[in-house]
N, C-alpha and C positions, 0 to 999 in steps of 0.2 A: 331173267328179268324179274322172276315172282321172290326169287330168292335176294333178288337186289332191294326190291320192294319191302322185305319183312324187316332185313338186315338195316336198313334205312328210315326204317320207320314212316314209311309213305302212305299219304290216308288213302288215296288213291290210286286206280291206274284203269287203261284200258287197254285190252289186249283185242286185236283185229284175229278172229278166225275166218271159216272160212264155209259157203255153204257143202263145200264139200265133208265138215263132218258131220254130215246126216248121214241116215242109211241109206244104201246105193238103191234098194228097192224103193224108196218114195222116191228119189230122186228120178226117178226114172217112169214116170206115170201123172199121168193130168193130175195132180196135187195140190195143194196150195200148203207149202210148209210151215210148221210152228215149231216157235222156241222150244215148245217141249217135246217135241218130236226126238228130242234128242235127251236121253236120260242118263247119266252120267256114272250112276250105280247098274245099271244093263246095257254096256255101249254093243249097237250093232251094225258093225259092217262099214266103215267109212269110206268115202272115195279114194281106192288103193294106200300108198303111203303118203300124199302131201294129207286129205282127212284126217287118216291117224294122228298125223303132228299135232294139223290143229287142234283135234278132240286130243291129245296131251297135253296141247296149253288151256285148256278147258279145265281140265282134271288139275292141272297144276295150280287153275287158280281158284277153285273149291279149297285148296289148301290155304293159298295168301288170304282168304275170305275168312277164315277161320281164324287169324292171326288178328284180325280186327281191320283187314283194308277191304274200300268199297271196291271191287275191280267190279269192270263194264267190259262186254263180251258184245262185241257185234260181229256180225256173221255176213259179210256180204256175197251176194250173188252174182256180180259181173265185177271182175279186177280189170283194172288197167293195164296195155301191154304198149308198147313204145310203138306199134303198129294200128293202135286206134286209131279212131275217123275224130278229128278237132269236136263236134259237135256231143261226142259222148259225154256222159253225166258229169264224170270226174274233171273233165278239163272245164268243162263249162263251168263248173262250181269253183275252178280257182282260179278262173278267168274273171271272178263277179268282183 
């Protein structure tokens, strides 16, 4: 995608991560997590291999960022599974 993005000349993009590329130790403790809890020049420990990815689409897009595109990084904390309850956030917001 970053690569489609440069090659394209796109001013923009955003790329959905995932709270799983924090480190496994904050995640895991009464917390309250921040953007920068995650540093991109010291990566530690992400949530096994789906984190890693995301914290590579992370890192990949520090690169498009560089090229001159704005990319937006959000990091959600509950995904959608085809087994949610109707009233969950996500259904409800494209129910509106």
């Amino acid at each position: 995608m970053f690569n489609w993005a440069v090659n394209t000349k796109q001013k923009k993009i955003i790329y959905y991560s995932s709270s799983a590329a924090y480190p496994v130790k904050l995640q895991r403790k009464p917390y309250k997590l921040k953007e920068f809890d995650i540093n991109l020049n010291d990566v530690r420990n992400p949530d096994f291999t789906y984190g890693w990815t995301k914290l590579t689409g992370e890192i990949l897009a520090q690169f498009a960022r560089k090229q001159g595109i704005d990319v937006y990084v959000f990091r959600p904390f509950s995904g959608y599974g085809e087994d949610q309850d109707l009233t969950y956030p996500f259904q409800v917001l494209l129910s509106v």
